[in-house]
C-alpha positions, -999 to 999 in steps of 0.1 A, spaced: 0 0 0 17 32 -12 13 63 11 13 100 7 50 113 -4 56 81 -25 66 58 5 52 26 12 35 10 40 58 -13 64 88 3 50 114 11 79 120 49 81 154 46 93 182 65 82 199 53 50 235 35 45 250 69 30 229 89 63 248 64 90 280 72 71 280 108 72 269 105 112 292 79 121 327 88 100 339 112 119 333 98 154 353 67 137 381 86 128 387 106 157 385 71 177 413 60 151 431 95 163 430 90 200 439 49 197 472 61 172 481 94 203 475 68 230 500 46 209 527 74 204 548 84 233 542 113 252 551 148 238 562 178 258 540 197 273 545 234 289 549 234 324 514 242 336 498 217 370 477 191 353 480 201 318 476 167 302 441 162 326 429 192 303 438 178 273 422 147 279 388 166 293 390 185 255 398 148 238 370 131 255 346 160 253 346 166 215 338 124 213 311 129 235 297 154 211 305 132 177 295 101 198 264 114 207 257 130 170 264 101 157 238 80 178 210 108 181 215 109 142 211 72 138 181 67 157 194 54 188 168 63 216 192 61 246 216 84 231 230 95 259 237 60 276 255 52 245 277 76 241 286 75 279 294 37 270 314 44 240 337 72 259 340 44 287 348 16 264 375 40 246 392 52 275 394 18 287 410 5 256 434 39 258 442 33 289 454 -6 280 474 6 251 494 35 271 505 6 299 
């Protein structure tokens, strides 16, 4: 049964293949990003008290804001507890390859 706008009934209104990609590519890249500087050893930093706790506050902020793009854009309804659960599972695994 064909609907106003051309769509049919029972068809799944999710977003497309070429939607999910545009949503989730740059979340996978800067994943990619922080696994290869997790990797690399540490560079200098200026002298300032607890300069690298910044830096990793600003890394792990701007994935919470892709992660949760990237979910919210997709469809997920528990945005939110996803991306907390992707920043968790990331930090664990950066945390296991800087040991």
């Amino acid at each position: 049964m064909e609907l106003p706008g051309g769509e049919r009934a029972g068809q799944d209104k999710g977003p497309g293949v070429a939607s999910r990609i545009r949503y989730w590519a740059p979340t996978v890249v800067y994943i990619v990003l922080i696994m290869v500087m997790a990797a690399r050893p540490a560079p200098k930093l200026p002298h300032v008290k607890h300069i690298d706790k910044y830096f990793h506050s600003l890394a792990y902020g701007v994935l919470a804001i892709l992660s949760y793009r990237s979910f919210a854009g997709t469809g997920f309804r528990c945005a939110v507890v996803m991306t907390l659960g992707l920043g968790i599972l990331v930090g664990l695994a950066d945390e296991g390859s800087s040991s």
